[in-house]
C-alpha positions in Angstrom: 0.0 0.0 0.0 1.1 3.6 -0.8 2.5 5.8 2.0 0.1 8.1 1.1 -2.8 5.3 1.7 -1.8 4.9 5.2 -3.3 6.4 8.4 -0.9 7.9 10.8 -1.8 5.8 13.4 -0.3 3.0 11.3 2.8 5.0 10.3 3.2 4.8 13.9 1.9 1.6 15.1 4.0 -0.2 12.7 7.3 1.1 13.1 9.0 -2.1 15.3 11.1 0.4 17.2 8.9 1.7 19.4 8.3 -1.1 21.1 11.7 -0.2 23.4 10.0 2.7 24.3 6.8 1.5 25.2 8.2 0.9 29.0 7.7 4.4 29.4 4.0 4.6 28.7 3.4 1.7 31.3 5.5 3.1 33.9 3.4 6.9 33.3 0.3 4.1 33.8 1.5 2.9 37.0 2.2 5.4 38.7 -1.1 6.4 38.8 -2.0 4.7 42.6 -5.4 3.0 41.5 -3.9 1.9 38.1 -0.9 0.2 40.3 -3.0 -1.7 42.8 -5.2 -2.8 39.9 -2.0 -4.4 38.4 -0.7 -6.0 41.8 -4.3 -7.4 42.9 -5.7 -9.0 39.0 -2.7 -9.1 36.9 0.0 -12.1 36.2 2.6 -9.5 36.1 4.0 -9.6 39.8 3.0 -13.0 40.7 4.1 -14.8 37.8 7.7 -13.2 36.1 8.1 -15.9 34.0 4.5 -14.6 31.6 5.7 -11.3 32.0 6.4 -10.8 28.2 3.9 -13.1 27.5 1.6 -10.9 29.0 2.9 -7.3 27.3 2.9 -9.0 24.0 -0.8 -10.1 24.3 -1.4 -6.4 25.7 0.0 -5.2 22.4 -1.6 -7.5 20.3 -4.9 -6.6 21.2 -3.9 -2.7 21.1 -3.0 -2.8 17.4 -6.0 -5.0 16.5 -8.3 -1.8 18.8 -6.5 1.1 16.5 -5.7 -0.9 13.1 -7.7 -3.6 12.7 -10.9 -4.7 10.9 -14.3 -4.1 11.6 -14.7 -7.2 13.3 -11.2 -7.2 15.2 -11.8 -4.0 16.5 -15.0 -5.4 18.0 -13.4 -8.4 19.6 -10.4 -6.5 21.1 -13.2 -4.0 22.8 -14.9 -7.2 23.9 -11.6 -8.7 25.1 -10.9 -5.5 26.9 -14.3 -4.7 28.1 -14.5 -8.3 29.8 -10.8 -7.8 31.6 -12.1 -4.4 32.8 -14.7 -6.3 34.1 -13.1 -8.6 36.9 -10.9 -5.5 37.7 -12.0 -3.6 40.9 -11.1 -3.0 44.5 -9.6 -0.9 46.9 -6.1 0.8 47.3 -3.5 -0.7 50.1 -1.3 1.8 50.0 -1.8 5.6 51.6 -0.5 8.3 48.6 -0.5 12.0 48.9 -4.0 12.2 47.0 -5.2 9.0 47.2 -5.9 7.3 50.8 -6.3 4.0 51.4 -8.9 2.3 50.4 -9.6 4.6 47.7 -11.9 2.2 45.2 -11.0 1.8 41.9 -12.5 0.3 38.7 -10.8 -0.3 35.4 -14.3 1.1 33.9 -13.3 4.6 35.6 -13.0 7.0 32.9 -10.6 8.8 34.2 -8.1 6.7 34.3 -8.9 5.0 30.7 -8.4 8.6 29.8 -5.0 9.0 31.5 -3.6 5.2 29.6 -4.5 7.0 26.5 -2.8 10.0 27.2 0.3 8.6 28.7 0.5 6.1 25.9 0.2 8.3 22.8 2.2 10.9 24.2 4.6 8.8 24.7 4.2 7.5 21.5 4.4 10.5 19.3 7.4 11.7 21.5 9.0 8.2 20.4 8.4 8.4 16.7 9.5 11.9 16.1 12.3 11.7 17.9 13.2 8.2 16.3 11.7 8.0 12.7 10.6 11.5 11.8 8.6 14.7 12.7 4.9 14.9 12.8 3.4 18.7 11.8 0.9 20.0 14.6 -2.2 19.0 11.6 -0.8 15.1 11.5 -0.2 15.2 15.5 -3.9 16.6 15.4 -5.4 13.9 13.1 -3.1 11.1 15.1 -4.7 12.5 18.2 -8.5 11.7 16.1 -7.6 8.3 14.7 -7.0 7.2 18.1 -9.9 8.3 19.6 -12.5 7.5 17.5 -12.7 3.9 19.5 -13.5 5.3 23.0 -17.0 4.6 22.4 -16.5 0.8 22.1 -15.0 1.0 25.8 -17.8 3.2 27.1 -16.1 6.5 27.3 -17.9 9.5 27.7 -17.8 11.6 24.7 -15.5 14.1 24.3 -14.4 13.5 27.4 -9.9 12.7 25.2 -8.2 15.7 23.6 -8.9 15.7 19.7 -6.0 17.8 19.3 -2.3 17.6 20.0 -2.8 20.8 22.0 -4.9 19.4 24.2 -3.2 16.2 24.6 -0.3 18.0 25.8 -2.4 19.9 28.6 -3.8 16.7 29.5 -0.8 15.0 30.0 0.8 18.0 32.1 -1.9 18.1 34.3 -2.2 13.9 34.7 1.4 14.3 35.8 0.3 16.2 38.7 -1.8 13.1 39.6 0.7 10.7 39.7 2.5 9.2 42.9 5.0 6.4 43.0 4.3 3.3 45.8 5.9 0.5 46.3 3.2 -1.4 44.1 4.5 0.4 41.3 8.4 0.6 42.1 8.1 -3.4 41.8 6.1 -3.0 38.1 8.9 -1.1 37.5 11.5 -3.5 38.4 9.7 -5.9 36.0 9.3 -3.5 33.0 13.4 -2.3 33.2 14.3 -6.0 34.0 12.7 -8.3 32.0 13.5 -12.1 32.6 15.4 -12.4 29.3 17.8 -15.0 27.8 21.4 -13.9 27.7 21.7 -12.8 23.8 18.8 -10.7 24.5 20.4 -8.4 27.2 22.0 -6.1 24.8 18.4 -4.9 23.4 17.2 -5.1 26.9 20.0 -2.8 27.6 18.6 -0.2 25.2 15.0 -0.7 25.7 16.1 0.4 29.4 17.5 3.5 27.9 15.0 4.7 26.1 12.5 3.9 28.7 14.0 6.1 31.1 14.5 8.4 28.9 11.5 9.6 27.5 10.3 9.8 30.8 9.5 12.8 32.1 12.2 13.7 34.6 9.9 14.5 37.8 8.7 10.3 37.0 12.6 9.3 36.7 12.9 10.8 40.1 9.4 9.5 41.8 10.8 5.7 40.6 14.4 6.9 41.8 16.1 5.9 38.3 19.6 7.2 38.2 19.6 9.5 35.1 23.1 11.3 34.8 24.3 13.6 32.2 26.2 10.5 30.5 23.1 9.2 30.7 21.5 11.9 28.7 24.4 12.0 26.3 24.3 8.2 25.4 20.4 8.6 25.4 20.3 11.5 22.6 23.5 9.5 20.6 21.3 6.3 20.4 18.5 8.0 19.5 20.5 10.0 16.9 21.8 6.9 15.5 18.7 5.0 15.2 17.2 7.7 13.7 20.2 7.7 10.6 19.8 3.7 10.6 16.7 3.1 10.6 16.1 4.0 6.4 18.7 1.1 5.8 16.6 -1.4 7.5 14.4 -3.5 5.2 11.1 -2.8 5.5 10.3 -6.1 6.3 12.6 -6.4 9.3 11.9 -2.5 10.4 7.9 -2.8 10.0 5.7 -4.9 11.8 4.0 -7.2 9.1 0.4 -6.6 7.9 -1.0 -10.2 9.4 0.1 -8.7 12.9 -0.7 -5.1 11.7 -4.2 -4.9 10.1 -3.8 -1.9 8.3 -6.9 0.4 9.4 -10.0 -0.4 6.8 -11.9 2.0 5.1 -14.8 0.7 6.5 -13.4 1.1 10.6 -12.6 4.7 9.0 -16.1 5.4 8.0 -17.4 3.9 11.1 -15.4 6.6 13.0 -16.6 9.2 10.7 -19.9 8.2 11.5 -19.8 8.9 15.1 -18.7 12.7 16.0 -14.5 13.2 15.9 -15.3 11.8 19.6 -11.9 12.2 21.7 -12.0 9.4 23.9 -10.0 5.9 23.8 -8.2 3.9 25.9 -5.7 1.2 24.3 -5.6 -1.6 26.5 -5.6 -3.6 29.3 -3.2 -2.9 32.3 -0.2 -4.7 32.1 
C-alpha cells in the first residue's frame, strides 16, 4: 500500500522500534496509585515473572488490532478489553498524597482509561518523532482523532480525550500532577526495566532500558528513583540519533511490523469513525 494510503496511526503503530519505548508509557500508567493496585491485585505481572512478556505482548496484540484492525477485530479486542475491565476492581493498600487507602477503583473509571491513553500516545508520538521522523501540529492533530475515535466501544464518555495535540499536551501535564510512585509500582517497575530475558537478549534489553528512562518525564525518573546522569543523557540522545540515521537502511520487512500482525486500518473502521462525531475518547488496552 502507498504511504500516502496509510493512516498515521499505522505510520506509527507499525514502526517495530517503538516497542523499546513502550516501558515508558506503562510506567506513566502505573504510577497512577489505582492503576498500580489494579496491576498487583488482577494481573499475572507480579506473581508470575516468567508470563511477564507473554503478557505485554498479548497487551500489544490486542492494542494494534483496537486502533488498526478490521471491523470485526476491532469489535473483539473492545470485547476482550471490556470483559478484563470487568473482573478489575477494589480498593487501594497503599496511603499516597491524593489518594488514601482504600480509595476504590475500577478499570471502567473513565478517568483513568483517559489518563492510559494520554500517557501512551504521548509517549508515542514523542518516540516516533524523535526516532523515525517529525509529525506537523495538523498530523499530530489527526493522530490524536484516529485514536480516539474507539472510546465509544470501551464506554467513554464523549468528548471526554483531547482531539488535538494541543490538548493532549495539557492533559498530560496536568495527569502528571496526579501521579505518585508506591511500592506497588516501584516493583512494576523493576519488571518493565528487568525483564527475565535470555542472555543474547540483554543487549536490546540494555537499550530498551534507555530509552524507557529516557523519554520519561524527569519528575517520573525521580518518583521511581532511576539514576539519570548527564552521561546518561548523552548516550540517550547519541542512540537515539543513531537509530534515527539507521533506521532507512533497515528493510522494511525487518523494520515494519507485518500486515497479518498489523491490520492496516480499513476504510470501512474509518467510515465507522466518521460516522460517530470526531469523539476524543480511547483507551488502548488492558493494564499490564
Amino acid at each position: 500500500m502507498p504511504d500516502g494510503d496509510r493512516t498515521l496511526t499505522t505510520r506509527v503503530l507499525q514502526e517495530r522500534i517503538l516497542i523499546l519505548a513502550w516501558g515508558s508509557a506503562l510506567l506513566l500508567h502505573v504510577a497512577e496509585p489505582r492503576i498500580a493496585q489494579g496491576v498487583a491485585e488482577h494481573s499475572i505481572f507480579l506473581s508470575d515473572p516468567s508470563r511477564r512478556m507473554d503478557r505485554l505482548l498479548s497487551t500489544a496484540d490486542t492494542m494494534l488490532k483496537l486502533l488498526l484492525g478490521s471491523p470485526d477485530d476491532v469489535g473483539a479486542a473492545a470485547d476482550r478489553i471490556n470483559g478484563i475491565h470487568d473482573r478489575v476492581h477494589g480498593r487501594l493498600r497503599e496511603a499516597h498524597p491524593l489518594r488514601l487507602v482504600d480509595t476504590s477503583y475500577s478499570a471502567h473509571d473513565a478517568e483513568l482509561l483517559a489518563w492510559v491513553h494520554v500517557a501512551l500516545h504521548v509517549t508515542l508520538l514523542r518516540a516516533f518523532e524523535a526516532l523515525v521522523e517529525p509529525f506537523t501540529e495538523l498530523e499530530r492533530d489527526r493522530y490524536c482523532r484516529e485514536v480516539a475515535c474507539v472510546g465509544p466501544l470501551l464506554g467513554i464518555p464523549e468528548r471526554l480525550l483531547p482531539g488535538d495535540a494541543a490538548t493532549l499536551r495539557a492533559f498530560f501535564a496536568a495527569g502528571l500532577d496526579q501521579l505518585s510512585v508506591g511500592e506497588q509500582a516501584s516493583q512494576v517497575a523493576h519488571g518493565i526495566l528487568y525483564p527475565p530475558l535470555p542472555r543474547w537478549a540483554r543487549p536490546v534489553s540494555g537499550l530498551a532500558r534507555l530509552w524507557t528512562v529516557g523519554f520519561l518525564p524527569p519528575r517520573l525518573r525521580q518518583a521511581y528513583g532511576l539514576p539519570w546522569t548527564s552521561r546518561h543523557a548523552a548516550l540517550f540522545e547519541r542512540s537515539v540519533h543513531v537509530s534515527r540515521r539507521m533506521l532507512p537502511l533497515v528493510p522494511r520487512r525487518v523494520r515494519l511490523v507485518p500486515p497479518p500482525l498489523v491490520v492496516r486500518w480499513q476504510h470501512a473502521s474509518m467510515a465507522t469513525c466518521a460516522a460517530s462525531p470526531p469523539v476524543e475518547l480511547l483507551r488502548q488496552s488492558t493494564m499490564p
